[in-house]
C-alpha positions in Angstrom: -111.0 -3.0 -19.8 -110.7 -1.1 -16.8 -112.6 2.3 -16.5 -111.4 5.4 -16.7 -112.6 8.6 -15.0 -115.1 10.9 -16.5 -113.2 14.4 -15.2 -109.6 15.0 -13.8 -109.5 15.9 -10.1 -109.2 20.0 -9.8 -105.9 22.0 -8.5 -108.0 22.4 -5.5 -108.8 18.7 -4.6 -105.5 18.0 -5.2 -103.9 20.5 -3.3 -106.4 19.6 -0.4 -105.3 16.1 -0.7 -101.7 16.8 -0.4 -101.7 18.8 2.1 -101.4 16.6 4.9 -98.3 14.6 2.9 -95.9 17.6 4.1 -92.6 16.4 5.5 -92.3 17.6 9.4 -89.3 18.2 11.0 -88.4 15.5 13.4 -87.9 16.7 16.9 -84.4 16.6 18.9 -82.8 15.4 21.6 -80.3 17.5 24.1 -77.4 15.7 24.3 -76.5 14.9 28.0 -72.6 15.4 28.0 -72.3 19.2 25.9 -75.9 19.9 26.0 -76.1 20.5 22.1 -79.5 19.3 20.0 -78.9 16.1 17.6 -81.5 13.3 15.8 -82.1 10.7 18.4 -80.4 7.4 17.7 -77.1 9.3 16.8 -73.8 9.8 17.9 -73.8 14.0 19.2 -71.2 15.4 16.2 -69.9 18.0 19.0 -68.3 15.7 21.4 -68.8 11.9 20.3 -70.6 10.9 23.0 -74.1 8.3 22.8 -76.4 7.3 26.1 -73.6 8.8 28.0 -70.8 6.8 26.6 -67.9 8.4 24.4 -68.6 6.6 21.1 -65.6 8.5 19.0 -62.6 9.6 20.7 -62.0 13.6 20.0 -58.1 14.8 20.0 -58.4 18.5 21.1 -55.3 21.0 20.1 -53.7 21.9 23.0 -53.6 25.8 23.4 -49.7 25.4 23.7 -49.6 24.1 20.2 -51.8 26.9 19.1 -49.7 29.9 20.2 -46.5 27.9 18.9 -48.0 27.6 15.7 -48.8 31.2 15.2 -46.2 33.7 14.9 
């Protein structure tokens, strides 16, 4: 049989030992068309656009519309 051990670790050690497991915050990158901060790898949710390219195509209400619209 496998051994057991003789005391349980303390809150302390424990604590000690998880302290360096804390999740960090992974750093940004400006995006190059609208300048906004997004994970790198991603398509920028503001404008669409990846490595300089438009990935997703954004229709934008025209302000004509708008006015019409509202009375």
């Amino acid at each position: 049989m496998p051994q057991e051990p003789k005391r349980r670790h303390s809150r302390q050690r424990k604590g000690k030992r998880r302290a360096s497991i804390a999740l960090k915050i992974s750093a940004g990158i400006v995006c190059s068309n609208c300048g906004t901060l997004n994970p790198s790898h991603v398509v920028c949710k503001n404008c669409g656009f990846y490595k300089g390219k438009a990935v997703i195509v954004r229709k934008e209400k025209k302000e004509k519309e708008k006015n019409e619209k509202s009375p």
